[in-house]
FIKOLZA-1660 file (N, C-alpha, C; in steps of 0.1 Angstrom, whole numbers, plus 5000, padded with zeros to 4 digits):
% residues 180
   i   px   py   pz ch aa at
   1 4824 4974 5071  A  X  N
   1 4815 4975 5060  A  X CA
   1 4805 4964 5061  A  X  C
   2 4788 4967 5060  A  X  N
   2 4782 4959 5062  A  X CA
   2 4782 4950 5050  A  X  C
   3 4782 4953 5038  A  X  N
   3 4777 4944 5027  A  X CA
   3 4786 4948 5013  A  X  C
   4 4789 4936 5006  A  X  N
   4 4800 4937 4993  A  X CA
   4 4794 4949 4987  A  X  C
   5 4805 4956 4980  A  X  N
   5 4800 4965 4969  A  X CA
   5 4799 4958 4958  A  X  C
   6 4794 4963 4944  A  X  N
   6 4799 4958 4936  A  X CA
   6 4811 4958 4927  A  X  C
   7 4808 4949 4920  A  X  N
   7 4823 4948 4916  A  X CA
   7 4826 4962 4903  A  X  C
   8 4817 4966 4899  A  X  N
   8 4818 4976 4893  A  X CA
   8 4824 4986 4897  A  X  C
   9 4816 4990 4912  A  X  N
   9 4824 5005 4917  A  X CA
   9 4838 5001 4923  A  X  C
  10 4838 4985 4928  A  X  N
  10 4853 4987 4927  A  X CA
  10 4866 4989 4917  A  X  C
  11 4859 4982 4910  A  X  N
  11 4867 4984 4894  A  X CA
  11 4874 4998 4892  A  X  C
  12 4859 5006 4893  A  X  N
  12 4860 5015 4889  A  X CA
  12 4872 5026 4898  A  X  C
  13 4868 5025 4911  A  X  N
  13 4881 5026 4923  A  X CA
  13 4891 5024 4922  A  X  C
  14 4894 5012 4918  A  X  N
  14 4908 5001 4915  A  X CA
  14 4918 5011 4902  A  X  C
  15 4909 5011 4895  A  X  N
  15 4912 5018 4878  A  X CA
  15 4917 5029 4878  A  X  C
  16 4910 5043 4891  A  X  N
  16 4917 5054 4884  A  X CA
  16 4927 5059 4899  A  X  C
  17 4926 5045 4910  A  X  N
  17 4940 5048 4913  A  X CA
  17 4955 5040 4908  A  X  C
  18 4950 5033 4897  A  X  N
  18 4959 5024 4890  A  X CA
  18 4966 5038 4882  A  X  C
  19 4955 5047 4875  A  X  N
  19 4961 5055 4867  A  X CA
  19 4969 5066 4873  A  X  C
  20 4960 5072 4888  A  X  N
  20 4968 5083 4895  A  X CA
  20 4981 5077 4902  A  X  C
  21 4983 5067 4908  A  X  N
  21 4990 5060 4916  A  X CA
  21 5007 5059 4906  A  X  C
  22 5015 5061 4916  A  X  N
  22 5029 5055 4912  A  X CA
  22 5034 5047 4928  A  X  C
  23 5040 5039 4919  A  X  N
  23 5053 5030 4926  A  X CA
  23 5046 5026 4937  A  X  C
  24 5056 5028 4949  A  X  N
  24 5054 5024 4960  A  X CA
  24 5041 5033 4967  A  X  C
  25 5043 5043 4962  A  X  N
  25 5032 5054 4971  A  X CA
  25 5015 5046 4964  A  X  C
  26 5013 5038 4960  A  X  N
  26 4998 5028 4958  A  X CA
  26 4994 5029 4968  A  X  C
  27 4999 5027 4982  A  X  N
  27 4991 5019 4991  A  X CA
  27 4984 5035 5001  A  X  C
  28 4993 5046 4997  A  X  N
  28 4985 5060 5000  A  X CA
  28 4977 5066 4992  A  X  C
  29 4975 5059 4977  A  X  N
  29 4962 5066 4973  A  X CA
  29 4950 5052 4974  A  X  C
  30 4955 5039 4978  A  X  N
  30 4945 5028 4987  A  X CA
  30 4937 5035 4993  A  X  C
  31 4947 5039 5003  A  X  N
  31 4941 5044 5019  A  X CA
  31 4935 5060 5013  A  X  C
  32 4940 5066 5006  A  X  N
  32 4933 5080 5006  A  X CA
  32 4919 5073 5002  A  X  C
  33 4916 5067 4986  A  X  N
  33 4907 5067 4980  A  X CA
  33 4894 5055 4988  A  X  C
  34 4900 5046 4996  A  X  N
  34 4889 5034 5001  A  X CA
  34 4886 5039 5015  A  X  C
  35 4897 5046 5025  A  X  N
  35 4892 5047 5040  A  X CA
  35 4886 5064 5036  A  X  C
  36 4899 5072 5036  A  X  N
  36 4895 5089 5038  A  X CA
  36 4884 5088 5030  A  X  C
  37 4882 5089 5018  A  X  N
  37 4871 5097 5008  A  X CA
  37 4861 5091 5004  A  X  C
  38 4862 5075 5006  A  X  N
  38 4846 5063 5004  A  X CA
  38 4842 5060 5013  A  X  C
  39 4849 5060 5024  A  X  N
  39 4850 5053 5038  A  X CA
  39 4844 5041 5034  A  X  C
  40 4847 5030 5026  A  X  N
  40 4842 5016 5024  A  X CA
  40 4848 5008 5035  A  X  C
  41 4861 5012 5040  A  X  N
  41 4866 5006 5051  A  X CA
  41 4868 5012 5062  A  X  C
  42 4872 5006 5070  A  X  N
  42 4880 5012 5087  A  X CA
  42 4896 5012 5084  A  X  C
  43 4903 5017 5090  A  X  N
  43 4919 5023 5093  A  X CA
  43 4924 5009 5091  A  X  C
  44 4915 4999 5103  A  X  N
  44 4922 4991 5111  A  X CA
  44 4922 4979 5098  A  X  C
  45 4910 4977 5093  A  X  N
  45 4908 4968 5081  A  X CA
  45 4914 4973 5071  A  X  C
  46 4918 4982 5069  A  X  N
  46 4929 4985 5056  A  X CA
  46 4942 4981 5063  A  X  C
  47 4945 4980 5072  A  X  N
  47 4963 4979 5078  A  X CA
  47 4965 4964 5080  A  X  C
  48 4950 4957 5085  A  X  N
  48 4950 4940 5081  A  X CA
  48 4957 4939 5075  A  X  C
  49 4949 4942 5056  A  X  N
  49 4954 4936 5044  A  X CA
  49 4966 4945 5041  A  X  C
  50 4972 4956 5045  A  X  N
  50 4978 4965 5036  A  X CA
  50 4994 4948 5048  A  X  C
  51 4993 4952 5061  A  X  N
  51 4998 4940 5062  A  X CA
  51 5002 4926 5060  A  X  C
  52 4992 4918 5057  A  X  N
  52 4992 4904 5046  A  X CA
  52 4999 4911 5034  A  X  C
  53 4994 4918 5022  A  X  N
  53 5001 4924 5012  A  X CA
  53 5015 4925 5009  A  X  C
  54 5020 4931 5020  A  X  N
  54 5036 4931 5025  A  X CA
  54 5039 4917 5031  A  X  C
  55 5035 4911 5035  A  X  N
  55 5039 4898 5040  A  X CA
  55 5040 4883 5028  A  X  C
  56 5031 4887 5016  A  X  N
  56 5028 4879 5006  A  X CA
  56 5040 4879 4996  A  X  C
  57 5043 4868 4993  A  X  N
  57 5054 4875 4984  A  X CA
  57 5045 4876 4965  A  X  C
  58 5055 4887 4960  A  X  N
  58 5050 4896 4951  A  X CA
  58 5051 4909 4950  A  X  C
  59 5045 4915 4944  A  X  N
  59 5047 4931 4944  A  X CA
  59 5030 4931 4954  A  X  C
  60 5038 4941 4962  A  X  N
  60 5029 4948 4970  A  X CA
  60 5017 4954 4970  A  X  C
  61 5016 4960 4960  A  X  N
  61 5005 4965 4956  A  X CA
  61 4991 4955 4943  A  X  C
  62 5001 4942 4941  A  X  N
  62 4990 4937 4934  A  X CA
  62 4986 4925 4945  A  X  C
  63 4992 4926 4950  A  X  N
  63 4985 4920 4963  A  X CA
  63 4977 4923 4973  A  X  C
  64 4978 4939 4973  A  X  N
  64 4971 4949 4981  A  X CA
  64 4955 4950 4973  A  X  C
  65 4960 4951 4960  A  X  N
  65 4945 4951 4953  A  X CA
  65 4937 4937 4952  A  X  C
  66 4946 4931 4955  A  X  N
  66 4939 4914 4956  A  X CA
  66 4931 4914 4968  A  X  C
  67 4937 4913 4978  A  X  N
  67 4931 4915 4993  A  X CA
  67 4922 4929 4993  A  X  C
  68 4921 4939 4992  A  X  N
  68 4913 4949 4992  A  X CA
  68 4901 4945 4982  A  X  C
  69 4904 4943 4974  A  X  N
  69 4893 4939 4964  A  X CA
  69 4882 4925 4970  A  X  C
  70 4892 4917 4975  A  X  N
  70 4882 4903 4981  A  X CA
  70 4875 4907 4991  A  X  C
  71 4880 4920 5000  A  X  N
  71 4871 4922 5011  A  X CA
  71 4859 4933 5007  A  X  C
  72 4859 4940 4993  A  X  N
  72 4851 4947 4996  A  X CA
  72 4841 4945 4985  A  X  C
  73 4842 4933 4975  A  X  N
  73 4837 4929 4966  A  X CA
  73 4838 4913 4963  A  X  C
  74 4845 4906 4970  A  X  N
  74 4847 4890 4971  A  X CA
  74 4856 4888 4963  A  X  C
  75 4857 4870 4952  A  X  N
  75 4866 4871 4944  A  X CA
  75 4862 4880 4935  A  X  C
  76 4852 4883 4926  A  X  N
  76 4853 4892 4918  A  X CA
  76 4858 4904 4914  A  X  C
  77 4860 4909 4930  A  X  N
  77 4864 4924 4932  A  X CA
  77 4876 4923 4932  A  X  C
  78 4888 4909 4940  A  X  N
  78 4898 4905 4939  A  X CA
  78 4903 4904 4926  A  X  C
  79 4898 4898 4917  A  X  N
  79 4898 4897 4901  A  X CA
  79 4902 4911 4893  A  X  C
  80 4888 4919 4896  A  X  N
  80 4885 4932 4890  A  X CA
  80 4895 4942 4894  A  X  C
  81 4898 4938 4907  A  X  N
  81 4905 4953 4914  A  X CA
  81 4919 4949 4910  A  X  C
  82 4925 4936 4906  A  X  N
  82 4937 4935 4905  A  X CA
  82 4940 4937 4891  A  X  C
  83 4931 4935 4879  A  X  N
  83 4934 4943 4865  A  X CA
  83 4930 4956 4863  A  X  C
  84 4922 4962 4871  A  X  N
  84 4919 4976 4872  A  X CA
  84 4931 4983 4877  A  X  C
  85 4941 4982 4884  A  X  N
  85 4952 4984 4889  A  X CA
  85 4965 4985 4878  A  X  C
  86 4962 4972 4874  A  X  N
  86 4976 4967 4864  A  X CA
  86 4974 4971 4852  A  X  C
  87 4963 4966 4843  A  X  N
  87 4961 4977 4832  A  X CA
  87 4960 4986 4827  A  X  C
  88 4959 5000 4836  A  X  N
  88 4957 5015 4834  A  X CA
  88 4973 5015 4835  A  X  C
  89 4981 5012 4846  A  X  N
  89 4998 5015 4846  A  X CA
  89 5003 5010 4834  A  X  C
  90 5001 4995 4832  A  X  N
  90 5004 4989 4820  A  X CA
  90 5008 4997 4807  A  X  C
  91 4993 5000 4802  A  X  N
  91 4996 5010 4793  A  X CA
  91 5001 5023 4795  A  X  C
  92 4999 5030 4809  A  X  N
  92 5006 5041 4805  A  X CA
  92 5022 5038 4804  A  X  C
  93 5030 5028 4812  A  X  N
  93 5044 5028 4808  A  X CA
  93 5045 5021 4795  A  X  C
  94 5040 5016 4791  A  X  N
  94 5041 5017 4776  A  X CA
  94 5043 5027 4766  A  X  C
  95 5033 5037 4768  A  X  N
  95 5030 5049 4759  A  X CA
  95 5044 5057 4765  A  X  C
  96 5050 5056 4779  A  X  N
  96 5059 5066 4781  A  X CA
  96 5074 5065 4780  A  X  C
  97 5075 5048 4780  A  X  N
  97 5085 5044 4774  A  X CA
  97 5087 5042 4761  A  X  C
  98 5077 5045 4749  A  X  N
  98 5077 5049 4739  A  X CA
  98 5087 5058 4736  A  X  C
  99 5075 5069 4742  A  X  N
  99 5077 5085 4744  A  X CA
  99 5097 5084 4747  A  X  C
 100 5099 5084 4758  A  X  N
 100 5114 5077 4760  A  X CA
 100 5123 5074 4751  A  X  C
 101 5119 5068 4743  A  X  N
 101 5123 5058 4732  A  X CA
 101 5128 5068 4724  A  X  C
 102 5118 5074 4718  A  X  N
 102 5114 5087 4708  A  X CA
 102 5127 5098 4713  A  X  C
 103 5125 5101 4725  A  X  N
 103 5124 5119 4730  A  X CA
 103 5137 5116 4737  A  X  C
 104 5142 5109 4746  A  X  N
 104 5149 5108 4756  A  X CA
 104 5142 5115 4767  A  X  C
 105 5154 5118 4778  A  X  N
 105 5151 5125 4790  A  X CA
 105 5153 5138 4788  A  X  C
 106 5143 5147 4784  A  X  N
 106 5144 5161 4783  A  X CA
 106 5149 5167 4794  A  X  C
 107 5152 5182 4799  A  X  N
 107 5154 5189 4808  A  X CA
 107 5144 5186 4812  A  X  C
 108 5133 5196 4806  A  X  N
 108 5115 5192 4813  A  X CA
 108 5111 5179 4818  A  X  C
 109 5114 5174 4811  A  X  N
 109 5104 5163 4819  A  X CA
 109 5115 5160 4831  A  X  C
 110 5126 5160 4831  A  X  N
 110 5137 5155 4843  A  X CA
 110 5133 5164 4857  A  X  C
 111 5129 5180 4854  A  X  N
 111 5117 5185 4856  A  X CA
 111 5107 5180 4870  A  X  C
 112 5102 5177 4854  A  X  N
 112 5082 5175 4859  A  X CA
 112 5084 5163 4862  A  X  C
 113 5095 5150 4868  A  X  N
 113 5097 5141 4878  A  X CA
 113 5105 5140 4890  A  X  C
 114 5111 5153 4888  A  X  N
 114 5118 5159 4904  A  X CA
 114 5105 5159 4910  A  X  C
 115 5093 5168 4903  A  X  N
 115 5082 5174 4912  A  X CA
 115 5070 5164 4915  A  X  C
 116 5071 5156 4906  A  X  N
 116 5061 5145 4907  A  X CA
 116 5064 5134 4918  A  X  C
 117 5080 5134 4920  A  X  N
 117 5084 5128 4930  A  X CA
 117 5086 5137 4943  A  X  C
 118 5086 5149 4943  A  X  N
 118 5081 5153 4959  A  X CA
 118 5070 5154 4961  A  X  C
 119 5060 5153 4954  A  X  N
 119 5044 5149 4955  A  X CA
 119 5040 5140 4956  A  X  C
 120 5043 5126 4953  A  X  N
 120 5046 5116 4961  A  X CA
 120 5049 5110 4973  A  X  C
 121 5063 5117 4975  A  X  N
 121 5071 5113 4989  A  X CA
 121 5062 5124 5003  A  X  C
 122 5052 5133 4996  A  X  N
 122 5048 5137 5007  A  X CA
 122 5035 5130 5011  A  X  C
 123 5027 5127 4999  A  X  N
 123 5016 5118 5005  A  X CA
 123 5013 5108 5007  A  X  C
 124 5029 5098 5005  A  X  N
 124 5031 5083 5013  A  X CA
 124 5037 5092 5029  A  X  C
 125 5038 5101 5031  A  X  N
 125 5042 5107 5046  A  X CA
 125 5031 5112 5053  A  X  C
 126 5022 5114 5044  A  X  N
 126 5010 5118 5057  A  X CA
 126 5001 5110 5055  A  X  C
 127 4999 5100 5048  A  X  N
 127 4994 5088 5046  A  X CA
 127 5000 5077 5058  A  X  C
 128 5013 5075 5055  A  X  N
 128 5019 5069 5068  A  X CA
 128 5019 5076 5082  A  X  C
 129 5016 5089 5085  A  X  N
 129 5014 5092 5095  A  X CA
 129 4999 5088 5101  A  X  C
 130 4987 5089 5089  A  X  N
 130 4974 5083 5092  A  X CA
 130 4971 5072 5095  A  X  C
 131 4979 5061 5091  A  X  N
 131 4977 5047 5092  A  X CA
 131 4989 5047 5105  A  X  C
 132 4996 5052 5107  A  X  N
 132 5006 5049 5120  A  X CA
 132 4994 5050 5133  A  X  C
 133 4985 5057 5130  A  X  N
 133 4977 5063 5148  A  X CA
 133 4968 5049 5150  A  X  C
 134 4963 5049 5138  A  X  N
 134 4956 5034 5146  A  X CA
 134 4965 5019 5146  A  X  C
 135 4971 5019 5144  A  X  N
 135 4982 5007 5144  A  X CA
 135 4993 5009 5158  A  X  C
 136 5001 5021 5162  A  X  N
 136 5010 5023 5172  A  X CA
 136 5000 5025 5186  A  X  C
 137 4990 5022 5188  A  X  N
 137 4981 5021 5204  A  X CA
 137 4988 5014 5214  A  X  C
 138 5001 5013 5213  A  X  N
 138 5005 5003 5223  A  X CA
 138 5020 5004 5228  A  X  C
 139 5027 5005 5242  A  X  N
 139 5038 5009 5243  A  X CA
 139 5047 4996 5235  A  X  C
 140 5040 4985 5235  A  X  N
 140 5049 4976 5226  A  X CA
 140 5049 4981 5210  A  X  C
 141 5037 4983 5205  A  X  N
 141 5037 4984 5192  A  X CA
 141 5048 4993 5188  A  X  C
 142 5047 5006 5196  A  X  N
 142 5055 5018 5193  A  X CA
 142 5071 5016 5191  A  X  C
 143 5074 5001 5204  A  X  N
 143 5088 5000 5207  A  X CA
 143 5091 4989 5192  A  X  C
 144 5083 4983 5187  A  X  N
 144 5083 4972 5180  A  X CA
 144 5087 4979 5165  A  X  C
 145 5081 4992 5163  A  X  N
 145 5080 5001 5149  A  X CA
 145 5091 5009 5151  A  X  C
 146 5098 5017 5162  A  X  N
 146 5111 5023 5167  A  X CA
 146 5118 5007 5164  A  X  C
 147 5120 5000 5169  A  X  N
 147 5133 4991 5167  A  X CA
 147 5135 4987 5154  A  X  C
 148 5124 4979 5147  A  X  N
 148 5126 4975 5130  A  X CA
 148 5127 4992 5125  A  X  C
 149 5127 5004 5127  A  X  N
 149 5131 5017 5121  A  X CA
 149 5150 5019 5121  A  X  C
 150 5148 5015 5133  A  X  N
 150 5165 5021 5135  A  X CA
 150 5172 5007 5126  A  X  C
 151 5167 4994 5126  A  X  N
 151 5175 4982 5122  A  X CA
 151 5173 4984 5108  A  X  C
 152 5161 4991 5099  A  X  N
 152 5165 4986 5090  A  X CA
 152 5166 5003 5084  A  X  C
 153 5165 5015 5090  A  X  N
 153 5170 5028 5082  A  X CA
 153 5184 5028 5088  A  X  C
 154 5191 5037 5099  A  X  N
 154 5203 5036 5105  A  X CA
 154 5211 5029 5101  A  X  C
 155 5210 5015 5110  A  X  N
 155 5219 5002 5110  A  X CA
 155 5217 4993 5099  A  X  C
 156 5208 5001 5086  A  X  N
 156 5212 4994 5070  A  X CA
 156 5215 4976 5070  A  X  C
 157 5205 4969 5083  A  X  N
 157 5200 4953 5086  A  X CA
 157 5192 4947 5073  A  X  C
 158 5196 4940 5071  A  X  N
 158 5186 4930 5060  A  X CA
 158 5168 4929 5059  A  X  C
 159 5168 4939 5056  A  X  N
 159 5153 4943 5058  A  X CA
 159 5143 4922 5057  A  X  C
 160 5140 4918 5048  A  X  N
 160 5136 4909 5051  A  X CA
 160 5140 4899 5063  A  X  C
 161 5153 4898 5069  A  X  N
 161 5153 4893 5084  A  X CA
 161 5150 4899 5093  A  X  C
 162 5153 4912 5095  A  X  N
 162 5143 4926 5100  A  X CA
 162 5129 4916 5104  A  X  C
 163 5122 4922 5095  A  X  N
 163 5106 4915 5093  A  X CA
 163 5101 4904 5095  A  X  C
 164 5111 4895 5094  A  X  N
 164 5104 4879 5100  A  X CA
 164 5113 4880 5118  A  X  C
 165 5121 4887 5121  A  X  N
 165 5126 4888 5137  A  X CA
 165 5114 4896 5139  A  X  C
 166 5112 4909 5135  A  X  N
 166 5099 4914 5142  A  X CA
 166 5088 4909 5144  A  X  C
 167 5083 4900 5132  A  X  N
 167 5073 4896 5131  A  X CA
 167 5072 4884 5145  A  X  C
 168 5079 4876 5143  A  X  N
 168 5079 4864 5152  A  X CA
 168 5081 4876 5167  A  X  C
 169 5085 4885 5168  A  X  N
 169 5086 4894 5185  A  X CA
 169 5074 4899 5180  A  X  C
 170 5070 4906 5177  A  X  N
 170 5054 4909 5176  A  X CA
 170 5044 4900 5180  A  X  C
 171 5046 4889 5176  A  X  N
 171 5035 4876 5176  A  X CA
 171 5038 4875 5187  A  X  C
 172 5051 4870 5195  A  X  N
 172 5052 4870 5212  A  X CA
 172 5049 4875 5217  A  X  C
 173 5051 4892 5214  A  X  N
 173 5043 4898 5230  A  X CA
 173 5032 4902 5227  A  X  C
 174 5027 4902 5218  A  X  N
 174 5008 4902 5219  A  X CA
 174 5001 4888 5213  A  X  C
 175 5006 4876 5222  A  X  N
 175 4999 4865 5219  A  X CA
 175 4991 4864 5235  A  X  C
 176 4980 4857 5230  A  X  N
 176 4973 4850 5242  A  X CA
 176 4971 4849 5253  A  X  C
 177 4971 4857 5264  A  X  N
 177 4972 4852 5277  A  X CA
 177 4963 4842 5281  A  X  C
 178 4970 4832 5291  A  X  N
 178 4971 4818 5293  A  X CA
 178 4951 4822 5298  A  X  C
 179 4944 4815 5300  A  X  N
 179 4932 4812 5304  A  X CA
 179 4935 4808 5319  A  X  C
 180 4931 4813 5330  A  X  N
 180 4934 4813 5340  A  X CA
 180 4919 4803 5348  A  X  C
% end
């Protein structure tokens, strides 16, 4: 990206994937709504921060809007993009834990969250298949994403020891070759 946006149209970006967005699947309407359909960024600059984000402790996604927002708007955008996000969810689980409150768990709606969660689970999957091509370029990367797969889906390993063993094997074998 050559030059900040403002903070407005990120806001504005931030806002109504705050509203479309659930749970963990955030970081595939990130990537749909800032690389696929704005192109404000590159693959590789979303997988930076979407990386730091996971590495920061916190919830993931307000740290995703922190870092996406500072790179595409400074702090402001960091500011903006992180209550644009939290706000719109904010209130809607308010209004629906009301609703809840009121109604209980209808058939319907138990429903229309079976289906809202296979709608979901498919476009954190092709979402992660998009962000996998430019990140797996490497017979290490691929062996590095295959090993922490099988350690922490399969063999049910401590996902955060997982992550700092990969992390520090990752950093080894693509660090520095010596200056000759």
């Amino acid at each position: 990206m050559a030059e900040p946006l403002s903070i407005a149209r990120v806001v504005r970006a931030f806002a109504l994937t705050g509203i479309l967005s659930i749970g963990g699947g955030r970081a595939a309407f990130f990537y749909d709504a800032l690389v696929t359909r704005r192109r404000w960024m590159r693959a590789e600059e979303f997988l930076q921060d979407f990386t730091l984000a996971q590495l920061l402790p916190g919830a993931t996604f307000s740290n995703l809007a922190i870092t996406l927002g500072h790179r595409l708007a400074g702090v402001g955008g960091a500011f903006g993009g992180l209550l644009a996000v939290i706000v719109p969810g904010g209130v809607i689980l308010v209004v629906l834990a009301a609703i809840y409150l009121a109604r209980g768990l209808t058939p319907d709606v138990a429903t229309l969250m079976r289906g809202m969660s296979a709608a979901v689970v498919g476009l954190v999957a092709v979402t992660t298949l998009r962000m996998a091509r430019p990140a797996l370029v490497s017979a290490r990367a691929l062996a590095i994403a295959a090993v922490t797969f099988v350690a922490v889906g399969p063999l049910r390993l401590n996902t955060p020891v997982v992550i700092v063993v990969m992390t520090v094997v990752g950093l080894w074998l693509n660090r520095p070759k010596p200056a000759r």
